[in-house]
C-alpha positions in Angstrom: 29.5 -29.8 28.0 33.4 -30.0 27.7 36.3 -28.6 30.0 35.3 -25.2 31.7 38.4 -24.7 33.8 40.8 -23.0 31.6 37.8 -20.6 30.6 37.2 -17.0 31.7 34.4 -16.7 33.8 33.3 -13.2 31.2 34.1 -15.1 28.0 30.9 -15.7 26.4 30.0 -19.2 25.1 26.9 -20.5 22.9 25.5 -23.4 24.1 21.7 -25.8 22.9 19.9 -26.5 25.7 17.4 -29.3 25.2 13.9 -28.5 25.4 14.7 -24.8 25.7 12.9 -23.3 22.8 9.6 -25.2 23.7 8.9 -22.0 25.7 7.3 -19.2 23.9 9.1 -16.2 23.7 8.3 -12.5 25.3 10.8 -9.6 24.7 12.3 -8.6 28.1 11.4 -4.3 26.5 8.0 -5.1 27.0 8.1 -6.3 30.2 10.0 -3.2 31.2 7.4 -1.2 29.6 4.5 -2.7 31.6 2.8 -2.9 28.4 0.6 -6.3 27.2 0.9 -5.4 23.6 -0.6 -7.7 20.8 2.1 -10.4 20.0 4.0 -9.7 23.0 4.6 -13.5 23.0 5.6 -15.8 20.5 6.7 -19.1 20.0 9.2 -20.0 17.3 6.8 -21.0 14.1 3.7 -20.4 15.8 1.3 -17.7 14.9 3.1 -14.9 16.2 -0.3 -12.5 16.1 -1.6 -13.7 19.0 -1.1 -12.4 22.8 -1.0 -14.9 25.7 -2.4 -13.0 28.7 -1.3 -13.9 32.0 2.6 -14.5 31.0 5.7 -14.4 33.3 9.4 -14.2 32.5 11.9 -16.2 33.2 15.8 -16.6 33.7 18.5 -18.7 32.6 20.8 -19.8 35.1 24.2 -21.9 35.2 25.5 -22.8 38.4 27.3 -26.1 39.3 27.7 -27.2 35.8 23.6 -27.5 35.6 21.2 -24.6 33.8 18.3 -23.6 35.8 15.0 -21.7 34.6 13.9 -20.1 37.2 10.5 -17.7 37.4 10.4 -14.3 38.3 7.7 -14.7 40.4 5.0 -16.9 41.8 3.4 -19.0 38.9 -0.3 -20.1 39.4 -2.1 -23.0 37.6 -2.5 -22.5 34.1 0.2 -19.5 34.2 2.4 -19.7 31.0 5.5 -19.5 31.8 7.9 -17.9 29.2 11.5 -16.8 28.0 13.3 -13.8 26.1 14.8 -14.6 23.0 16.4 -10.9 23.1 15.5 -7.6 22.7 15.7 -8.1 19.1 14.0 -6.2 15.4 12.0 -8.9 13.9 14.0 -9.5 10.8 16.4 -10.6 13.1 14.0 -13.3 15.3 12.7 -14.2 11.9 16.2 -15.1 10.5 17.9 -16.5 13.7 14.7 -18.5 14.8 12.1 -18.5 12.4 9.4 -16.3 14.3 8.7 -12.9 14.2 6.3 -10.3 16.8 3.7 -8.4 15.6 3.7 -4.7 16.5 7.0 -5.6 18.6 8.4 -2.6 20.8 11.6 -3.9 19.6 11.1 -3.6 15.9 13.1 -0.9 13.8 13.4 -0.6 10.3 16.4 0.4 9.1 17.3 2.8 6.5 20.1 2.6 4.4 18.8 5.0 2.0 19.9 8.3 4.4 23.4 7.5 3.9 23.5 8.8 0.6 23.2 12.8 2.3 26.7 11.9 4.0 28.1 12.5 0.4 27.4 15.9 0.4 29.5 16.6 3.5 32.8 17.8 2.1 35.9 16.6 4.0 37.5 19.2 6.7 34.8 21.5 6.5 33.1 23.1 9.5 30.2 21.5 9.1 31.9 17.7 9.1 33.5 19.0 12.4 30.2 20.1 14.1 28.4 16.6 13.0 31.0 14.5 14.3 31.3 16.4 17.3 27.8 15.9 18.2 27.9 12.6 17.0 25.1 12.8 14.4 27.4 11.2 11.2 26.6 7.7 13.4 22.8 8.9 13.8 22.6 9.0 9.7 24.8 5.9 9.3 22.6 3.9 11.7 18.8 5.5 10.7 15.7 3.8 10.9 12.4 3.6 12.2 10.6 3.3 14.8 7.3 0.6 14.7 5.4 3.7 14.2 6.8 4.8 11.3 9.3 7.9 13.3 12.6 9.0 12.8 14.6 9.9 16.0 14.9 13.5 17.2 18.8 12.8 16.8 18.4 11.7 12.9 16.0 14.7 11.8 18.8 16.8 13.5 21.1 15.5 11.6 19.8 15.3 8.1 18.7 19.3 8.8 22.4 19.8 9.7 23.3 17.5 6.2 20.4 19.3 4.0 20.7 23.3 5.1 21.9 25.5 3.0 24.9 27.8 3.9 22.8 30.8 4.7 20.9 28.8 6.6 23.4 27.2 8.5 25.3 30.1 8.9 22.2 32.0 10.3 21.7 29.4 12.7 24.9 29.2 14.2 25.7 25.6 13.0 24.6 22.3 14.4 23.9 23.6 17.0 21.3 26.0 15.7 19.6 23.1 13.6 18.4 21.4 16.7 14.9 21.9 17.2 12.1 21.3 14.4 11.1 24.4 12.2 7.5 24.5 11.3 7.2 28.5 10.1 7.0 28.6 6.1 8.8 32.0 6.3 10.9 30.9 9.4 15.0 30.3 8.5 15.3 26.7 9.0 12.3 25.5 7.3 14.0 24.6 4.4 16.2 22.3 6.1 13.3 20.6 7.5 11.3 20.3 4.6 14.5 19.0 2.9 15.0 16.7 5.9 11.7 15.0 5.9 12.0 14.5 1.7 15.0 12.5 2.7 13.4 10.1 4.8 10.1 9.6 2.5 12.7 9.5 -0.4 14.8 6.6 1.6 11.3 5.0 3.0 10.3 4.8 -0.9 13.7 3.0 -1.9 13.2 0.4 1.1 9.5 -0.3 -0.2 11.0 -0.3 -3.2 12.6 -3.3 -2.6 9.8 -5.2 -1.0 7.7 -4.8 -4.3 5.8 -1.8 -3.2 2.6 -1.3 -1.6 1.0 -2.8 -5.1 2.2 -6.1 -3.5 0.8 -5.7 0.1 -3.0 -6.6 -1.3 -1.0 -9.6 -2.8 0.0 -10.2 0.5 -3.1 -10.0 2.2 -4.5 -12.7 -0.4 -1.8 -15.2 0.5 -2.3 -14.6 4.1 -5.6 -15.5 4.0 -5.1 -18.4 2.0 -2.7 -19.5 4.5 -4.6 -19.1 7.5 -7.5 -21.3 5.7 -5.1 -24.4 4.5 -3.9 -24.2 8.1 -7.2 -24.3 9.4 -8.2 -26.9 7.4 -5.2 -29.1 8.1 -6.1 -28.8 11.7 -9.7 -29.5 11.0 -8.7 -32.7 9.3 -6.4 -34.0 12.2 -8.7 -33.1 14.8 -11.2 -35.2 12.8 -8.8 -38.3 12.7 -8.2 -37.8 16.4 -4.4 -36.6 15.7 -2.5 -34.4 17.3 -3.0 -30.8 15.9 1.0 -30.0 16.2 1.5 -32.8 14.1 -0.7 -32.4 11.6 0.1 -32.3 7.5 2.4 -34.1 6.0 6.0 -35.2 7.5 8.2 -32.2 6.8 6.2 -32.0 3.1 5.7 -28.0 2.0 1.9 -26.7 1.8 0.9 -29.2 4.1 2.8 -29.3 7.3 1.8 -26.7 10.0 5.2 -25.9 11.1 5.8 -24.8 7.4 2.7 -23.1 7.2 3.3 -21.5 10.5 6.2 -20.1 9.4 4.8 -18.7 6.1 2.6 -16.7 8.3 5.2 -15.4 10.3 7.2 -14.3 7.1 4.0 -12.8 5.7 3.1 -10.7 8.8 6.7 -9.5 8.7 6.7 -8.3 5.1 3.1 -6.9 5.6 4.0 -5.0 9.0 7.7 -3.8 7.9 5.5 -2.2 4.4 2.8 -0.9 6.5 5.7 1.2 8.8 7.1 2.0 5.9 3.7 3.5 4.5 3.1 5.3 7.4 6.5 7.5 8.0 6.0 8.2 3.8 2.8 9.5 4.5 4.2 11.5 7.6 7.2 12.8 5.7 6.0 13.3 2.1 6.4 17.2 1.6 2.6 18.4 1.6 1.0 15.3 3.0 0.1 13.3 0.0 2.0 10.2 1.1 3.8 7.5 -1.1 2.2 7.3 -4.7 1.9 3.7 -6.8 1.8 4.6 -11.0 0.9 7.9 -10.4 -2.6 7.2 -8.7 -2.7 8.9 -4.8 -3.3 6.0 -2.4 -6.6 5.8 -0.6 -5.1 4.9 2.5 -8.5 4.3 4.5 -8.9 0.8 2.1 -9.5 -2.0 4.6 -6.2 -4.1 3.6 -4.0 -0.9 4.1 -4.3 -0.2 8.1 -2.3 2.8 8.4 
């Protein structure tokens, strides 16, 4: 472990414990939240879908130059016994550790896009003065959403602030004025808000963008399922042989090995759950309703492989 004594005891360090990451993972937020969502518990590479019921917490402890795992309660036989990776977005657990959580309460998506309305505030103006003041410059600069598919109250504020015209503003007293949601056609205000939520479907458009669109989800769809059946089969075949299922497929060899296959799923959930997020705050945002549109044909979003 090397020489501790010249260390701060609040310095941080990074250390590999052996044996660590054999325990499945479930985010600390959850816990808090009393919920037992779907996915709550994942292991690194393993099919990150699925719930384990009956699951228990644990913490890391270093104490006489040994780490400790102890429980947070009473385990009973057959209790699964797990640890928190972090209260961590999913791109982030699928970059750093190769997993990801479906429907995670930690998951955000973020959105880059709404920085592009910070252009229009001119330097030394009232208005710049009033959004710094109530601090909603870092509520643009750090937008996203939530897992389903919301902007914060803070970042609609602010974009209403960023989008109003001067009349509006003016007749509204400032920031201050702009915080609250307009929903009157005739009501001063409503053109900031109707200008706010075109923002966020315009910046929820560029991120799909990106991701290929939602023409590419039913692509997605097909390749999950083709994964799921060459994993199943791959375990099929090794169970036949008598093998051990988390060693089936070939020795490290892509298309065939479960941990690579396990992680393609994972990968494929993310992109599939990040677009569907994405789908759903366009649809909620779109001026008028009519949602996100893919070569200029309106989206039947009721079709089976689009559940939003």
């Amino acid at each position: 472990m090397g020489d501790t004594s010249r260390r701060s005891k609040t310095q941080p360090a990074v250390f590999v414990v052996p044996f660590l990451d054999a325990f499945n993972h479930r985010s600390n937020s959850d816990l808090s939240s009393g919920g037992e969502s779907p996915g709550a518990d994942s292991s690194p590479g393993a099919d990150s879908s699925m719930g384990t019921e009956g699951s228990h917490t644990t913490k890391l402890h270093f104490t006489d130059g040994a780490f400790e795992l102890v429980a947070d309660r009473s385990l009973a036989p057959g209790d699964e016994a797990t640890i928190s990776y972090g209260s961590h977005a999913n791109d982030e657990l699928l970059l750093r550790f190769g997993f990801c959580v479906s429907e995670s309460v930690d998951d955000t998506i973020p959105l880059p896009g709404c920085m592009d309305e910070l252009e229009w505030l001119m330097p030394g103006t009232t208005r710049e003065a009033d959004l710094r003041a109530e601090g909603l410059d870092d509520a643009v600069r750090t937008a996203h959403l939530t897992t389903e598919g919301e902007a914060s109250p803070d970042l609609l504020w602010a974009l209403r602030s960023l989008l109003a015209s001067d009349d509006e503003y003016d007749a509204l007293g400032g920031a201050l004025g702009m915080n609250k949601t307009f929903t009157g056609i005739d009501e001063v205000g409503s053109g900031a808000q109707l200008a706010a939520e075109a923002s966020l479907a315009l910046a929820c458009e560029r991120e799909l963008t990106t991701m290929g669109g939602l023409a590419a989800y039913d692509e997605d769809v097909l390749n999950l399922a083709a994964v799921d059946n060459v994993y199943d089969e791959v375990i099929a075949e090794c169970s036949l042989d008598g093998g051990d299922t988390d060693r089936c497929g070939g020795d490290g060899e892509d298309g065939n090995d479960t941990t690579y296959l396990r992680r393609l799923r994972s990968a494929l959930v993310f992109r599939m759950n990040r677009k569907r997020i994405l789908a759903k705050a366009m649809e909620r945002y779109t001026p008028g309703g009519f949602g996100y549109q893919e070569e200029e044909e309106e989206l039947n979003y009721g079709y089976p492989s689009r559940p939003w």
